[in-house]
C-alpha positions in Angstrom: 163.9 79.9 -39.6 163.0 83.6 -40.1 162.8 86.0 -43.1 164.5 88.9 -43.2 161.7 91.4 -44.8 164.8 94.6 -45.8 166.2 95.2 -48.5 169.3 97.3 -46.4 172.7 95.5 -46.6 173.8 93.3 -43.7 177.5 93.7 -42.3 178.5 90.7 -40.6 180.9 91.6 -37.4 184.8 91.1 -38.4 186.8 89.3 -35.1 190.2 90.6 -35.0 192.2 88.7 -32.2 196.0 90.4 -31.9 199.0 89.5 -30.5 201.2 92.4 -29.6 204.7 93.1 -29.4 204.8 92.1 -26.0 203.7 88.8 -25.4 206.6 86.2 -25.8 203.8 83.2 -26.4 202.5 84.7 -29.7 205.5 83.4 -32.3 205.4 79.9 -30.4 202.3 78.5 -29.3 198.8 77.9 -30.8 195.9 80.1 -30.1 192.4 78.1 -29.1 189.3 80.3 -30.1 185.8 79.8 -28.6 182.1 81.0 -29.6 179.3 81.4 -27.8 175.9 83.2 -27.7 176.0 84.7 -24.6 172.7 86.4 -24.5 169.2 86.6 -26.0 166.9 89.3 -26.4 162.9 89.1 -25.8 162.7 88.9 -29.1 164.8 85.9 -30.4 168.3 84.2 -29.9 171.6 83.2 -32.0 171.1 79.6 -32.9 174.3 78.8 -35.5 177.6 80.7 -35.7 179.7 80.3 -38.7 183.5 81.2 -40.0 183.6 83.4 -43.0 187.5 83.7 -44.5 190.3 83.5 -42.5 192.6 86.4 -42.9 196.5 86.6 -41.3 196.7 83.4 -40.3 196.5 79.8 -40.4 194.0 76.6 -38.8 195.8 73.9 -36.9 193.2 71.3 -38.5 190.8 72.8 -40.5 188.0 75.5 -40.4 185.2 74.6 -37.8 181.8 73.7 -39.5 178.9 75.8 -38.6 177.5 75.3 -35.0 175.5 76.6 -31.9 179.0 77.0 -30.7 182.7 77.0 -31.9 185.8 75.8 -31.0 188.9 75.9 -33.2 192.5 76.2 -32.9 194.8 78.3 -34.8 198.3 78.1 -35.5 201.0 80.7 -33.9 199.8 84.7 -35.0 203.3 85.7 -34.5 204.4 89.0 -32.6 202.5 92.4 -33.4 200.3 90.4 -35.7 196.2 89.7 -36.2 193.9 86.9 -37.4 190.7 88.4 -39.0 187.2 86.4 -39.6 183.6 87.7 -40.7 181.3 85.8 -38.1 178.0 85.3 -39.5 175.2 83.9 -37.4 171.3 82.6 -37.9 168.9 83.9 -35.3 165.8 82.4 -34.3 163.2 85.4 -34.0 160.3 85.0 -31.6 156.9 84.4 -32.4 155.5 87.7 -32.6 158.7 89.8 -31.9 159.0 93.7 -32.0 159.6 95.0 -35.8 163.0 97.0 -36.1 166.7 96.8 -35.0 167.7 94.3 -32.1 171.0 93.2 -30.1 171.9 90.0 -29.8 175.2 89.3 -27.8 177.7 86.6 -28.5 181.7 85.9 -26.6 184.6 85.0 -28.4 187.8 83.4 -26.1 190.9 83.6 -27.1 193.8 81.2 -25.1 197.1 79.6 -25.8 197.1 76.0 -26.0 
């Protein structure tokens, strides 16, 4: 586990996955979403992924518990509509990693079922 020694606010990213106008699946068929860290940095990695609220849309089951990785489905977005999520994450810092701001790099998959 590591300690996060700031007292600046922390953001978490927002995924936004859209369906426009255009693409005749959207009102009809479920959408399946995957996670992954896709990257580390020298100094540490993304070791857990979780699912802040959903916004604009709707599970097929339920929300996915916190993992390395995620996979969840979600119902049909419907034409020129989005499903929003705050994705939080833990990260694993080296020992003895670099003080300061670093990147760590994640994919999120988006397919019709």
């Amino acid at each position: 586990n590591a300690i996060r020694l700031s007292t600046a606010s922390v953001i978490p990213p927002t995924i936004s996955i859209n369906c426009g106008l255009s693409i005749i699946n959207c009102p009809t068929r479920d959408v399946r979403v995957v996670i992954t860290a896709s990257g580390a940095s020298d100094d540490g990695s993304i070791t857990r992924f979780r699912i802040g609220t959903l916004s604009g849309g709707n599970y097929r089951n339920a929300a996915p518990p916190e993992g390395a990785s995620l996979t969840f489905d979600l119902r049909p977005i419907g034409s020129g509509r989005s499903v929003t999520f705050p994705l939080g994450m833990d990260v694993l810092l080296a020992a003895g990693a670099d003080s300061g701001t670093d990147t760590f790099t994640y994919t999120v998959t988006a397919t019709f079922l």
